[in-house]
N, C-alpha and C positions, 0 to 999 in steps of 0.2 A: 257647543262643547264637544260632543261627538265626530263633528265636524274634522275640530279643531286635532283630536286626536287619533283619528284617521291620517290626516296629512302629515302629524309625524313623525305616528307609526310606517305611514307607505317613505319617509325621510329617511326614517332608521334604515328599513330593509334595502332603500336605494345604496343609503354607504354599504352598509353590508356586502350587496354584492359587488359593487365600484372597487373596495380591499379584498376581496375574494378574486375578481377580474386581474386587478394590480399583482395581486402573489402571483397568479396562474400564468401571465404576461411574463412575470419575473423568471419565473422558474422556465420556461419557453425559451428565454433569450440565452439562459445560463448554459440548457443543453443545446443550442443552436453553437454558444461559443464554444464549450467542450468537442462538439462534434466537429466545428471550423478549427480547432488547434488540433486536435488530434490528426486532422489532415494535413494539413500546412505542416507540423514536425514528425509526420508520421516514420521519418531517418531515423529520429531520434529517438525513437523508442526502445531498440533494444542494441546495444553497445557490446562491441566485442569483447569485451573484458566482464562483463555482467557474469555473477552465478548462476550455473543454468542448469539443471537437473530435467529430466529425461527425451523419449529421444529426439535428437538431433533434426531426423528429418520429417519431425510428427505434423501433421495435416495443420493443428489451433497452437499458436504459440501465446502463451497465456504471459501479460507482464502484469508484474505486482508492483506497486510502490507500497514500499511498508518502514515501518519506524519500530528498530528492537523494542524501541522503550515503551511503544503504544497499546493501551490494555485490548483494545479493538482487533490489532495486528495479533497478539498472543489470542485473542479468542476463535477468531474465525483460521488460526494456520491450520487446525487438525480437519478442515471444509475444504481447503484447497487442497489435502493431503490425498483425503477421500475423494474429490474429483479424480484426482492425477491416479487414484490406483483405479477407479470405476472408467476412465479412459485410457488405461493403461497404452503407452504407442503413440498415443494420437495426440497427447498434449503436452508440450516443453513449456517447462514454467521458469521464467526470465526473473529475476528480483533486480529491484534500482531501488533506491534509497530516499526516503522523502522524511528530513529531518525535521520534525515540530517538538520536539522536548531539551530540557537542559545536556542530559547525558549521551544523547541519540548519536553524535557527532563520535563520542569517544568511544563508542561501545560497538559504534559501524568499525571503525578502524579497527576495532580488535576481532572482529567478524572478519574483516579483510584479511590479516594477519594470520588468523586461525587458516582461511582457506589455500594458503601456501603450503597447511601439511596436511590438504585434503579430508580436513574435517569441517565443512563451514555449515553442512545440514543437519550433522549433528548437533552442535555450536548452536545454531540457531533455532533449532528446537527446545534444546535443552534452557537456551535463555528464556525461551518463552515461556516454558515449564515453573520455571524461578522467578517470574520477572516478579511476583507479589514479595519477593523478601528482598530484591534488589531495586526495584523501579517505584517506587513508595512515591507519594507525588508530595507528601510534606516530610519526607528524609526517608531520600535517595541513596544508597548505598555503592553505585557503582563497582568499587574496591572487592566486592562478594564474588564479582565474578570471575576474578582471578582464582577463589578458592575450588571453583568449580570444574577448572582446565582439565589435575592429574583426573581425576571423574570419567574424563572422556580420551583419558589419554594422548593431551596434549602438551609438549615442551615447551613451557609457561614463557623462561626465559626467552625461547626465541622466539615466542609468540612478540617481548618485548623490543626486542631487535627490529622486527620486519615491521612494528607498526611504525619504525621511523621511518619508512622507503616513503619519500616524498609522491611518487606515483599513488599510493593508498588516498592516498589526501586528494590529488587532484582531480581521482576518477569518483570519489563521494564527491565533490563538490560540482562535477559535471553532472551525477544524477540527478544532485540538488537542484541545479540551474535549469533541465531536460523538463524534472517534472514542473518549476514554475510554469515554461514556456507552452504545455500540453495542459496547464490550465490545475493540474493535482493541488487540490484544497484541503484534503486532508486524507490521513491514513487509515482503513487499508485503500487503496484506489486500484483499480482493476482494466486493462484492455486487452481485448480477445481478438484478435489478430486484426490488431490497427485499432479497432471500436472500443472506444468506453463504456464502461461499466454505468449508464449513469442511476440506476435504481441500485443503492444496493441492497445485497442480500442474496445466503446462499442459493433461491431457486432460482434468484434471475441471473445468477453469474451460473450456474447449471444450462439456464434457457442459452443463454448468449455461447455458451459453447459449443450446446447440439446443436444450436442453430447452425454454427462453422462448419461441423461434421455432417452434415447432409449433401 
């Protein structure tokens, strides 16, 4: 009897670790792919027409894939904020657009829209700031963010105008397409001058910067 449960106790601990083996495998392959797509489209990472806030010729170009509508994205924006002033110079932060929600599509283009009268950092803080009375995930409000525009001193109307420029559209749907092909599974998703983010969280998107700056 003892025997008997010995053998299936040492049975159990074999599966055990055979699905422990199998995740750790898994997870292996997953950063093997991200690290093999980030190289293969590593052109595509940052587009000329992308938002880009500071400066130009800073050492770590930092790209975010983010989604207005993502509670993730509004949580951790004021971490990237604090990076960027803690390396002040040294790190240009790239936004591209990685759409997973119903509103995400419409609310980028009004983002795009906005950045034609040089407000789109404000705009995009300030959405993030709101997104709990606009971005409800069982009633969505979208339409609030219109009320928000005069706020930040922006010309609503022609906010509506410019979101018909057919160019707004085709450069969200090129980010869209950029981050499938770079492997982006979900929002916020991070690469530090070519390299993926692939732990996330703010110490290691910190590590993975000073590590560029050395």
């Amino acid at each position: 009897m003892n025997k008997q449960k010995t053998i299936i106790a040492l049975s159990t601990v074999a599966v055990l670790i055979s699905f422990a083996l199998m995740g750790w495998m898994y997870t292996q392959n997953e950063k093997n792919e991200e690290l093999a797509a980030a190289k293969k489209y590593q052109s595509t990472l940052v587009r000329d027409y992308a938002p880009t806030l500071g400066n130009p010729d800073a050492q770590v170009t930092l790209v975010e894939f983010l989604d207005p509508e993502c509670e993730s994205c509004s949580a951790f924006y004021p971490y990237v904020k604090e990076l960027m002033k803690e390396n002040e110079g040294k790190v240009k932060l790239v936004v591209r657009y990685a759409l997973f929600h119903r509103n995400s599509k419409y609310v980028a283009g009004m983002l795009e829209a906005i950045r034609k009268q040089g407000k789109y950092w404000e705009a995009l803080a300030y959405f993030f700031k709101r997104q709990p009375e606009w971005a409800s995930h069982h009633a969505p409000k979208p339409e609030l963010l219109w009320t928000y525009l005069p706020d930040l001193g922006i010309d609503t109307e022609q906010v509506k105008k410019d979101m018909q420029d057919p160019q707004i559209l085709k450069n969200i749907e090129l980010d869209v397409a950029d981050g499938k092909a770079l492997g982006v599974r979900q929002t916020p998703s991070f690469f530090v001058n070519g390299k993926p983010l692939q732990e996330f969280g703010y110490i290691q998107l910190r590590n993975l910067i000073h590590s560029e700056l050395k």
